[in-house]
Backbone as a ProteinNet text record, in pm:
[ID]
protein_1_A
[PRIMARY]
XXXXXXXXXXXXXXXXXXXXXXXXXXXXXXXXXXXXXXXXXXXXXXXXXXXXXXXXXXXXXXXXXXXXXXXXXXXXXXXXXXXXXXXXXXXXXXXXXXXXXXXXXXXXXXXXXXXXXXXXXXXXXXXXXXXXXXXXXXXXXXXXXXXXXXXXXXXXXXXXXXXXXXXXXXXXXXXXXXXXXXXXXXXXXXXXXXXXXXXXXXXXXXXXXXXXXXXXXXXXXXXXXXXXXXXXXXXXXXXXXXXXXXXXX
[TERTIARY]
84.9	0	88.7	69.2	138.4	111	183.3	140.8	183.9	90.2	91.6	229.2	260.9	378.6	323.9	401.1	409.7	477.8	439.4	514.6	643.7	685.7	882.4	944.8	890.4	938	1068	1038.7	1134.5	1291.5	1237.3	1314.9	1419.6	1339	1396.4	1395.8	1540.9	1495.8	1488.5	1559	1566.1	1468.7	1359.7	1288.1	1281	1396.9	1352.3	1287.3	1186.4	1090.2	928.4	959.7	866.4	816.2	733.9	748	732.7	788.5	769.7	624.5	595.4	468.2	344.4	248.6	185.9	204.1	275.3	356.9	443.3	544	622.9	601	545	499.7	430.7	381.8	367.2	441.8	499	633.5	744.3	735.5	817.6	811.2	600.9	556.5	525.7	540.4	484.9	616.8	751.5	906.2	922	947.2	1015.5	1135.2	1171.9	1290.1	1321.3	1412.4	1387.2	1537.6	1536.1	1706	1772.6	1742.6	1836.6	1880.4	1821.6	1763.2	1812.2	1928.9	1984.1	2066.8	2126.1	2199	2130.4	2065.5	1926.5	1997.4	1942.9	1970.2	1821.5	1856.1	1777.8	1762.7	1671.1	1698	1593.1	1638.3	1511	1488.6	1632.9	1602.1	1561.6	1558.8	1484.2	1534	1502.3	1528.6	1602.5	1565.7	1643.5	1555.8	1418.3	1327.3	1315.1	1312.9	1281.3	1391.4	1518.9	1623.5	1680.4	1640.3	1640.9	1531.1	1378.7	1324.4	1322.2	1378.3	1428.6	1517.9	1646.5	1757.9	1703.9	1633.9	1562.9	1457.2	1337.6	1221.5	1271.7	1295.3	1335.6	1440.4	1541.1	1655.8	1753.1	1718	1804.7	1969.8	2084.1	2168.6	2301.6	2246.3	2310.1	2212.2	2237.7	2164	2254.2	2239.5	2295.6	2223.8	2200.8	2114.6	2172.1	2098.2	2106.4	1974.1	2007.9	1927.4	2014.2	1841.6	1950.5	1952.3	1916.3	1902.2	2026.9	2085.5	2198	2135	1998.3	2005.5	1944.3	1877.8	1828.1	1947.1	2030.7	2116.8	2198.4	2211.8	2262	2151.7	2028.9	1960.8	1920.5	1951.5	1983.8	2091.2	2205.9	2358.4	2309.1	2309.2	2245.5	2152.9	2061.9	1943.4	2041	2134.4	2223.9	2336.5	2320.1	2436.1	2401.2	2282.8	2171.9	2194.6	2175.4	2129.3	2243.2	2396.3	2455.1	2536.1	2530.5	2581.7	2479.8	2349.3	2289.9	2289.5	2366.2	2381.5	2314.9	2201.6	2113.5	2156.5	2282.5	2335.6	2464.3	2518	2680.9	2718.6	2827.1	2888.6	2890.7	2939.3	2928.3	2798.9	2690	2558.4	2518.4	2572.7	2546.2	2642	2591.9	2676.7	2573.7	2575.1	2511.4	2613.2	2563.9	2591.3	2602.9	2720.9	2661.5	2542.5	2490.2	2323.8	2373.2	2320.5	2236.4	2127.2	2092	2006.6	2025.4	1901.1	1869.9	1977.4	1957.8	1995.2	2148.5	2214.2	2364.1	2425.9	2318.7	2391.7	2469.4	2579	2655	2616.3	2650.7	2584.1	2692.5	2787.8	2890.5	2832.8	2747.5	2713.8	2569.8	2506.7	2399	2425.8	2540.9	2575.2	2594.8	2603.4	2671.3	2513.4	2415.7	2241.3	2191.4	2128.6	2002.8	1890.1	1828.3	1727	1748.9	1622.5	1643.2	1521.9	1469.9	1351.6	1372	1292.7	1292.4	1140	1143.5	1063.9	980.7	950.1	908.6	858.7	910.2	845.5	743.3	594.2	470	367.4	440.8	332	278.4	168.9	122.4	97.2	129.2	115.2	5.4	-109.1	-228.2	-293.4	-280.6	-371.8	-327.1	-206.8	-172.8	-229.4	-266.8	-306.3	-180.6	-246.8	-126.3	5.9	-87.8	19.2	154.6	63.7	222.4	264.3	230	320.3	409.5	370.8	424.9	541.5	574.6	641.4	758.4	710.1	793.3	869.7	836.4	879.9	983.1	996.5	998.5	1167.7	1250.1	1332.8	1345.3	1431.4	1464.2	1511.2	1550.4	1568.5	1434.5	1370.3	1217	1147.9	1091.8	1080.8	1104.4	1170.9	1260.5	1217.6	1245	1249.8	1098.1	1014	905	787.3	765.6	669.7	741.9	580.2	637.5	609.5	591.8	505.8	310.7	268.3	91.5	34.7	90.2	31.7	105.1	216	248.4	334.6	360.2	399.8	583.4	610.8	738.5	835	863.2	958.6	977.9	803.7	823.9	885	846	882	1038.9	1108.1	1246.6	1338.4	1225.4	1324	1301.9	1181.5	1158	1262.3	1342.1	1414.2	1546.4	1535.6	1700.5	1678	1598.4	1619.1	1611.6	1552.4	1536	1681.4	1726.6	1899.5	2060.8	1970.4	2080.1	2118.1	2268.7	2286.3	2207.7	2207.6	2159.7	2255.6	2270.6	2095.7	2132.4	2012	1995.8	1886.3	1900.3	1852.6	1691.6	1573	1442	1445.1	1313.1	1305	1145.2	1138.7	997.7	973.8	849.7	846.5	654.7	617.3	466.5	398.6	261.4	194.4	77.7	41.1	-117.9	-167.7	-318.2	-386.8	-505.1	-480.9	-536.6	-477.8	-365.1	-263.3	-330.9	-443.2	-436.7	-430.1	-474.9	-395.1	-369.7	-510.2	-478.8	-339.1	-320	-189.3	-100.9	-98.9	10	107.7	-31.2	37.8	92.9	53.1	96.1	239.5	252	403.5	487.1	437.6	501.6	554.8	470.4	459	597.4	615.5	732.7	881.7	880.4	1012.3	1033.8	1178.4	1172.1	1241	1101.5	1140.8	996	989.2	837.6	814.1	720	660.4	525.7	481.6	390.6	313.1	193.9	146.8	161	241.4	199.2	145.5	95.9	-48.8	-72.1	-204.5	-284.4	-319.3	-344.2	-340.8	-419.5	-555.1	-626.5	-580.3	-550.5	-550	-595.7	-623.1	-744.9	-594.2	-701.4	-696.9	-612.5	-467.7	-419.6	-578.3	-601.5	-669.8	-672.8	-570.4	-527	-578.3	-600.4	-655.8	-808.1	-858.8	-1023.9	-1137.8	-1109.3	-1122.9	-1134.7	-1011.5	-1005.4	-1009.7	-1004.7	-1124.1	-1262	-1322.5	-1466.8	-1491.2	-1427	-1405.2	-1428	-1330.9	-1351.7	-1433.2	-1464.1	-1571.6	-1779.6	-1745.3	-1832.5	-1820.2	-1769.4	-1734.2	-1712.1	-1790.8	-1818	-1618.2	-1593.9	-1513	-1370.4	-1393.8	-1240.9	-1267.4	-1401.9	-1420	-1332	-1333.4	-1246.8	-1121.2	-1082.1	-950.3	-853.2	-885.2	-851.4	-868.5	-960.4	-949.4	-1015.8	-1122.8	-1158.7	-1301.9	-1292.6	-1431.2	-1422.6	-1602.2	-1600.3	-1709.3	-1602.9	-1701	-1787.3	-1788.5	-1856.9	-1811.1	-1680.4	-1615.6	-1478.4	-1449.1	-1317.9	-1297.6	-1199.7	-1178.4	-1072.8	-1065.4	-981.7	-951	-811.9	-756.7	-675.3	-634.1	-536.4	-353.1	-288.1	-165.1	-147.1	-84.8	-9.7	150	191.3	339.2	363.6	448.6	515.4	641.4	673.8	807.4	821.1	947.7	1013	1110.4	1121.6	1197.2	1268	1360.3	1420.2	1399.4	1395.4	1351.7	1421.9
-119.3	0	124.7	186.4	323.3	456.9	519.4	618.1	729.1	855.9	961.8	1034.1	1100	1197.5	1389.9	1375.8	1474.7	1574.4	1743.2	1835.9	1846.2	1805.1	1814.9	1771.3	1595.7	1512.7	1551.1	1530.1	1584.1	1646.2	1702	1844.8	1817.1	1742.3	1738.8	1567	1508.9	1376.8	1413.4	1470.1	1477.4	1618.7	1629.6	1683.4	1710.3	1630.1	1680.3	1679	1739.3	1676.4	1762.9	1848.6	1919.7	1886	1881.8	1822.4	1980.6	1996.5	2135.5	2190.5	2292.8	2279.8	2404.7	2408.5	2409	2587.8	2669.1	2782.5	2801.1	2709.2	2692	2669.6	2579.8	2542.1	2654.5	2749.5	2858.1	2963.6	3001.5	3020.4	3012.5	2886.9	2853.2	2852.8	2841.5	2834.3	3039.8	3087.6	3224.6	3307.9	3248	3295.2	3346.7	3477	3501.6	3534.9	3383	3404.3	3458.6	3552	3609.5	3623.6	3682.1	3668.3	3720.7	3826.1	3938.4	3917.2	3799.2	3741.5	3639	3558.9	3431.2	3370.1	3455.4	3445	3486.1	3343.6	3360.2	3330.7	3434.5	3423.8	3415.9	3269.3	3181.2	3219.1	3298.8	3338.1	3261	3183.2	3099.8	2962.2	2906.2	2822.9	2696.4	2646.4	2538.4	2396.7	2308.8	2216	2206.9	2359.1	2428.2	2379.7	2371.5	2335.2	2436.6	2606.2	2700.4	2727.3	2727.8	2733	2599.8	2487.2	2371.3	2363.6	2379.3	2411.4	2531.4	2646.6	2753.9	2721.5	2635.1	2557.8	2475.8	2442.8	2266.6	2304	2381.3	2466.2	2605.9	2663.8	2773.2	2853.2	2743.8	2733.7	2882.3	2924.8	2983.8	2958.2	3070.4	3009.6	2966.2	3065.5	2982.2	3039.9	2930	2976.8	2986.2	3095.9	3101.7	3021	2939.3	2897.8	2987.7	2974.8	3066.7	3039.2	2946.8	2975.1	2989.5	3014.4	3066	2951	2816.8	2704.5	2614.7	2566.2	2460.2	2326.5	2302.9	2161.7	2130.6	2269.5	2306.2	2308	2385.7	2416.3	2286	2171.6	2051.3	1969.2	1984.2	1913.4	1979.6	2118.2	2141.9	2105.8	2092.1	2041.7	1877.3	1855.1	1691.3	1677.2	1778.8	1772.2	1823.1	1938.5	1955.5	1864.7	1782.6	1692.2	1575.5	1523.6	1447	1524.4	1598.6	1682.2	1671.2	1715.9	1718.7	1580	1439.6	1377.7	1280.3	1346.8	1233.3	1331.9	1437.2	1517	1637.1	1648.8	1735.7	1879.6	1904.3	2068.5	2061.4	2134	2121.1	2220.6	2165.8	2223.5	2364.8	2447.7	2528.6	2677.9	2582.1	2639.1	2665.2	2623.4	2634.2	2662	2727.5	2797.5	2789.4	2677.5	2651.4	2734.9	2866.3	2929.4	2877	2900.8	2875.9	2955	2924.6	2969.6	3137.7	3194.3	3328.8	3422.9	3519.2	3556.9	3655	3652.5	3755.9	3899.3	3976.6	4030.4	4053.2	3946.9	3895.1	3952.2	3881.6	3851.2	4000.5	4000.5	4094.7	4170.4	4291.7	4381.4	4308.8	4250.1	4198.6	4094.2	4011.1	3919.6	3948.2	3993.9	4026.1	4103.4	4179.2	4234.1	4154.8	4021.9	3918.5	3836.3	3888.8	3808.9	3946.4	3853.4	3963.5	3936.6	3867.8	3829.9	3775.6	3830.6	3764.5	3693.9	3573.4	3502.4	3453.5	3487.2	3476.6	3449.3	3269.9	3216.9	3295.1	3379.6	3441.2	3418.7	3374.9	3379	3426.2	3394	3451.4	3378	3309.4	3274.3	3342.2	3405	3493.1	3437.5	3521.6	3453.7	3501.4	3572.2	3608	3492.9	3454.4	3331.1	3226.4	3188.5	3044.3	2971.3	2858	2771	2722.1	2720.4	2731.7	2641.7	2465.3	2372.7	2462.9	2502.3	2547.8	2630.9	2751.7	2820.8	2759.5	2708.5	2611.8	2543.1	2495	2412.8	2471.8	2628.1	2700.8	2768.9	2814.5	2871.2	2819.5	2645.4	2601	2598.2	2626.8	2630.9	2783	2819.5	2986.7	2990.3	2939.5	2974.2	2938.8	2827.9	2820.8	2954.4	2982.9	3061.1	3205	3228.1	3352.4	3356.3	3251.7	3283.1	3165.5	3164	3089.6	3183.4	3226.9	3322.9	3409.1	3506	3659.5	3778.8	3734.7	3839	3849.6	3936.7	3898.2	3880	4001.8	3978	3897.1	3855.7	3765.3	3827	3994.4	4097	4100.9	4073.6	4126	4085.8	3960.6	3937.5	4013.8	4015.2	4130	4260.2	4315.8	4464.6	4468.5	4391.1	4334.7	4330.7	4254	4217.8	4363.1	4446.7	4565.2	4639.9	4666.3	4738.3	4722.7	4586.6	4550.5	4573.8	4524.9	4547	4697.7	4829.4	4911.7	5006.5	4958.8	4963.3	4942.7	4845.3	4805.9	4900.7	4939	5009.2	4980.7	5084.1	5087.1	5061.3	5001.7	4922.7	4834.2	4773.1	4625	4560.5	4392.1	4313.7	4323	4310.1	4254.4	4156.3	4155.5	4069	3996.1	3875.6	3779.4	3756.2	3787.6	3676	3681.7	3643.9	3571.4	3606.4	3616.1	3658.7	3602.9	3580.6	3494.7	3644.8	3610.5	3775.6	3727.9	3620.6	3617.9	3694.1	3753.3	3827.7	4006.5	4006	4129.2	4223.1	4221.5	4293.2	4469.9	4499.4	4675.1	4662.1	4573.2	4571.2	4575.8	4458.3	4421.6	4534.1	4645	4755.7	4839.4	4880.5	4954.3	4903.4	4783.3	4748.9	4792.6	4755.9	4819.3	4996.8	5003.4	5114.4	5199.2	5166.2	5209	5189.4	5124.2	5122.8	5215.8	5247.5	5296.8	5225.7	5178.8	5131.9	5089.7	5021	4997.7	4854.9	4847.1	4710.2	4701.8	4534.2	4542.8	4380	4369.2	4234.8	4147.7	4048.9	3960.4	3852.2	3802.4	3676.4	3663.7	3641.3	3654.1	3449.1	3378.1	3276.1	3223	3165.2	3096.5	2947	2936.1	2856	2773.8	2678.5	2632	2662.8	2714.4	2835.4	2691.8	2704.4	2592	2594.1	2442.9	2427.1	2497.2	2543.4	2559.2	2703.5	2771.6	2912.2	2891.8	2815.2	2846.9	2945	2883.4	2966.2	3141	3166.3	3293.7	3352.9	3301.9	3328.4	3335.7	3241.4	3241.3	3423.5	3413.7	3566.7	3685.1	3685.3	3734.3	3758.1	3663.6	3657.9	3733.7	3782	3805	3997.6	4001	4146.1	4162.8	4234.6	4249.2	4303.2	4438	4458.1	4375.9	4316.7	4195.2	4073.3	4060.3	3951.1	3972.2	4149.5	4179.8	4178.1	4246	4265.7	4126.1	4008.3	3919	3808.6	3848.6	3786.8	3647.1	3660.1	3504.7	3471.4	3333.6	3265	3121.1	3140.5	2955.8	2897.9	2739.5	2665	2534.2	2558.4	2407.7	2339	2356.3	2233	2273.5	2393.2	2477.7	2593.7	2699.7	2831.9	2812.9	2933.9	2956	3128.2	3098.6	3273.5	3291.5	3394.2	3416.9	3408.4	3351	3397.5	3476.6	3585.2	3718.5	3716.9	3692.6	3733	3858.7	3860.7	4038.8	4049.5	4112.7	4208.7	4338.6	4308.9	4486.1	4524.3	4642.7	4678.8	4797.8	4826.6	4933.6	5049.4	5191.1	5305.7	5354.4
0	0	0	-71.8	-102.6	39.6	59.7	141.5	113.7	144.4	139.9	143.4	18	74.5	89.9	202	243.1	151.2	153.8	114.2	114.2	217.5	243.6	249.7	179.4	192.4	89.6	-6.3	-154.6	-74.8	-3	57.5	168.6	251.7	414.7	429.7	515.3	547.1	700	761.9	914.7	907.3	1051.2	1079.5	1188.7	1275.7	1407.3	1510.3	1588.5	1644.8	1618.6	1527.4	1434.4	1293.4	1232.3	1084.1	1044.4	931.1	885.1	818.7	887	905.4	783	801.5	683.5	615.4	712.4	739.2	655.5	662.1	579	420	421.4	306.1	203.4	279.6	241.3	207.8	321.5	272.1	177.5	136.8	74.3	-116	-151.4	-231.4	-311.7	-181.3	-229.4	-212.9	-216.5	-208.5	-359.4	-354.2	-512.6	-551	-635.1	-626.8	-798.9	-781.4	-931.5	-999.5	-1104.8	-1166.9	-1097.3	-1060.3	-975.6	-844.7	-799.7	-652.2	-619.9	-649.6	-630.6	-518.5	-433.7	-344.3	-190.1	-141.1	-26.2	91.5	246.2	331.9	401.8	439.7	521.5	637.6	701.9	864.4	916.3	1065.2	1080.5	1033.2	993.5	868.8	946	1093.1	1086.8	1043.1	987.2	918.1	801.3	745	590.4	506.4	573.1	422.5	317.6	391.9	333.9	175.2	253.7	157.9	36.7	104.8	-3.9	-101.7	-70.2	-139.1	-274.3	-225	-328.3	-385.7	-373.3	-441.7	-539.7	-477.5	-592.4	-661	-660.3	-680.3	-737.8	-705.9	-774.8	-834.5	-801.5	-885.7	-856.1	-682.2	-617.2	-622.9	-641.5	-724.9	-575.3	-429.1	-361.4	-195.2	-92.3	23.8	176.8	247.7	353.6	481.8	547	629.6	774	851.6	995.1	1063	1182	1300.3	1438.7	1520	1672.2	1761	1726.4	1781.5	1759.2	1830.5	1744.6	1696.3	1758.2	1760.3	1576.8	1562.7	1403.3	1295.5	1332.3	1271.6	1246.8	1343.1	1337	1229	1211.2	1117.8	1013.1	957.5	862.9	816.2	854.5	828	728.6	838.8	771.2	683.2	655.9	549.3	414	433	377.2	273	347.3	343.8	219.3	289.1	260	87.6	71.3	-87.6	-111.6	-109.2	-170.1	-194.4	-166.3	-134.5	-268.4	-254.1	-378.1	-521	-520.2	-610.9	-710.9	-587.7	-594.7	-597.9	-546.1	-496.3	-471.9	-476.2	-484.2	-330.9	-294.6	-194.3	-226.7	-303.2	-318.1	-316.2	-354.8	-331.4	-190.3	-52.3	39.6	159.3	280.1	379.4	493.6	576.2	727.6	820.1	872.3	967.9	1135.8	1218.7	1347.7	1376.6	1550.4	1567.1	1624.5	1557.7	1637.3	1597.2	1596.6	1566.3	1500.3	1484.8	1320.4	1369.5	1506.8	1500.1	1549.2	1573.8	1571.7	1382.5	1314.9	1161.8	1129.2	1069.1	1042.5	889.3	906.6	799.3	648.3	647.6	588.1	536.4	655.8	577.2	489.6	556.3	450.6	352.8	338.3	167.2	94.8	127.7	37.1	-41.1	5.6	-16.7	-150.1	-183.7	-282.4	-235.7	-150.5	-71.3	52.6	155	281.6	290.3	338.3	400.6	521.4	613.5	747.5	787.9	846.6	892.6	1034.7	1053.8	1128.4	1293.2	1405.9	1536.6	1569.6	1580.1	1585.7	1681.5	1789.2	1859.6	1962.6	1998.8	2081	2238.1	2344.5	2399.7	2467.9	2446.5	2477.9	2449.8	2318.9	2253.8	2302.5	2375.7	2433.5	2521.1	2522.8	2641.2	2745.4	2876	2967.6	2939.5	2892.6	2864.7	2753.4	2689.6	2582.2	2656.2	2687.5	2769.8	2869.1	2955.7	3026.2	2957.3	2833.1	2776.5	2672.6	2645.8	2603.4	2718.4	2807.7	2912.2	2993.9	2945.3	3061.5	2996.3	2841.2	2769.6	2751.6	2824.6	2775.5	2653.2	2562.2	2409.6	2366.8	2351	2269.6	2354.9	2459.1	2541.4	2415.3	2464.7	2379.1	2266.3	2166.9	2003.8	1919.3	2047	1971.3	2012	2187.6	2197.6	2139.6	2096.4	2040.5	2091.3	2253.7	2317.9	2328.3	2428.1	2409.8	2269.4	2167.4	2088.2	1920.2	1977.6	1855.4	1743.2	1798.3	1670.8	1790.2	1861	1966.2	1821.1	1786.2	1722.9	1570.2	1531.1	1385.2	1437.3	1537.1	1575.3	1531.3	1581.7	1647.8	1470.1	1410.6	1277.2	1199.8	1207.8	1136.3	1186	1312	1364.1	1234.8	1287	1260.9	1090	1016	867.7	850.2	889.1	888.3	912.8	994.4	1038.8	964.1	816.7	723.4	669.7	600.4	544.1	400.8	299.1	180.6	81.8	-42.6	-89.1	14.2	65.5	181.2	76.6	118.9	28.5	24.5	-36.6	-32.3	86.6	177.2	291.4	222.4	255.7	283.5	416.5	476.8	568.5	573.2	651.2	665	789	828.5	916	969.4	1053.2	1026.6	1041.1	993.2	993.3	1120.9	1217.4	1341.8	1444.4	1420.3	1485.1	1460.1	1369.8	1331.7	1238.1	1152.4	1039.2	1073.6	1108.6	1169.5	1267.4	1351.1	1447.8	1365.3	1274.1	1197.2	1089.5	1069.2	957.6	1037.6	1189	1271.6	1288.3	1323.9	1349.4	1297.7	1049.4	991.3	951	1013.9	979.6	1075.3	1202.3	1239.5	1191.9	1067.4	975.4	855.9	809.4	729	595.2	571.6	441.6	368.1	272.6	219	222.7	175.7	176	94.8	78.6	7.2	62.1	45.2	40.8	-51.7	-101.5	-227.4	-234	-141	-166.2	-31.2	-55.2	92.9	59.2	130.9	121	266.1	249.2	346.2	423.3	518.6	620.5	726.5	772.3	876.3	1011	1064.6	1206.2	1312.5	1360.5	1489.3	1569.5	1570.9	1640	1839.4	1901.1	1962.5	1994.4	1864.6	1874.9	1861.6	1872.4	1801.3	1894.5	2034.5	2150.6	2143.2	2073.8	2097.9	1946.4	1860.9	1765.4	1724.2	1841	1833.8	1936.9	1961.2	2100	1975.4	1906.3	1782.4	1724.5	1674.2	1602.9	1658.6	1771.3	1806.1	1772.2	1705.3	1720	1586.7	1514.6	1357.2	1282.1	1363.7	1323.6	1336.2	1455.1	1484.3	1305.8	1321.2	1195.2	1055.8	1046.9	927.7	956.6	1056.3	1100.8	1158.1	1150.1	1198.4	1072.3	994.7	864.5	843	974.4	976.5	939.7	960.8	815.9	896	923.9	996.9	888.5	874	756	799.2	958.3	971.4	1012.6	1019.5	1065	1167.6	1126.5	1160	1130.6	1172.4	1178	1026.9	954.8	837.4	909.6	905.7	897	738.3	731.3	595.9	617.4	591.3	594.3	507.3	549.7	473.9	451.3	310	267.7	234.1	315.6	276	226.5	154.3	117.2	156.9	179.9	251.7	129.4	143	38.8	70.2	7.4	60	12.6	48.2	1.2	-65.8
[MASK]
+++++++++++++++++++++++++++++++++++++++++++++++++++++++++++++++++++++++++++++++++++++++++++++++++++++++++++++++++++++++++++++++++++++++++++++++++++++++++++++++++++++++++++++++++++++++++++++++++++++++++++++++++++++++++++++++++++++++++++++++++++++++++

């Protein structure tokens, strides 16, 4: 009997103790990678689905990987490895960074990118149930770089700073949003940078079960219904994920 493959399979053999999740996948499908655009810095990279996928899929011409986790950064290595070893990508196409964070990365090294994608930290911790809190908390790095504060925007604020901070030209940024987070919040955030931006695909989602609670809260309030972007079909909550580009002025 045949079984189901998964999205990342192609992509990723080691996963970790996360499967890469339907975020990503999004992510990864609404990434534009363009002529001018070949040399990708992976922030966030996770497993490195984001950046193997643009290698193999979009024919990205090389990728920087970077997370602030080691134990990620150790299974990107190996997912890494994994690709170049069955001759999918050449040593050369790739550069697994030790872990730090986005805002560690050196202005040196990001001159060296024509694009940045950065898997984004967005879990709110207004919307959390105690167990997760509890379980992120209980790891001061997940803690740190998985909540994003009450409302889920701490870590966008953080990366708008720091990209806003690059010298000029600085590369095009991607990253992603749920619009249960907000969208009126969400432009406010942007809006304290200086640089531009734009939406390029809004893309529907069934809502983490985990949030439905405080979407039905929502939902009782005509204007949260728009601003939150949500739609119940019967069976489950749908919010929108939002891809953005930043750009430089």
């Amino acid at each position: 009997m045949s079984t189901l493959t998964e999205w990342w399979q192609p992509y990723v053999t080691d996963y970790g103790c996360e499967r890469p999740s339907r975020l990503s996948q999004v992510l990864a499908e609404t990434f534009p990678v363009q002529p001018r655009a070949k040399r990708l810095l992976d922030i966030g990279c996770g497993t490195g689905i984001i950046g193997l996928y643009c290698l193999l899929e979009k024919k990205a011409r090389s990728v920087t990987f970077v997370d602030v986790m080691q134990e990620w950064i150790d299974i990107t290595r190996a997912n890494v490895k994994t690709k170049i070893e069955n001759g999918a990508i050449s040593p050369s196409q790739v550069n697994v960074m030790d872990p730090m964070s986005f805002d560690q990365i050196s202005p040196e090294v990001v001159d060296q990118h024509d694009m940045i994608v950065f898997n984004l930290p967005q879990y709110p911790e207004d919307f959390a149930v105690q167990s997760d809190l509890s379980k992120f908390k209980a790891d001061p790095v997940r803690g740190r770089y998985r909540l994003a504060g009450p409302d889920g925007l701490k870590l966008a604020r953080g990366f708008f700073q720091w990209y806003a901070r690059l010298k000029q030209p600085k590369p095009d940024a991607i990253f992603l949003l749920w619009s249960i987070l907000g969208k009126r919040q969400i432009m406010e955030a942007l809006e304290t940078g200086t640089f531009q931006w734009k939406i390029i695909q809004e893309t529907p989602v069934p809502l983490k079960p985990e949030f439905s609670s405080i979407a039905a809260q929502f939902f009782q309030d005509p204007e949260e219904i728009n601003n939150r972007m949500l739609a119940w079909d019967g069976n489950g909550w749908t919010n929108t994920v939002l891809t953005f580009r930043l750009m430089d002025i």
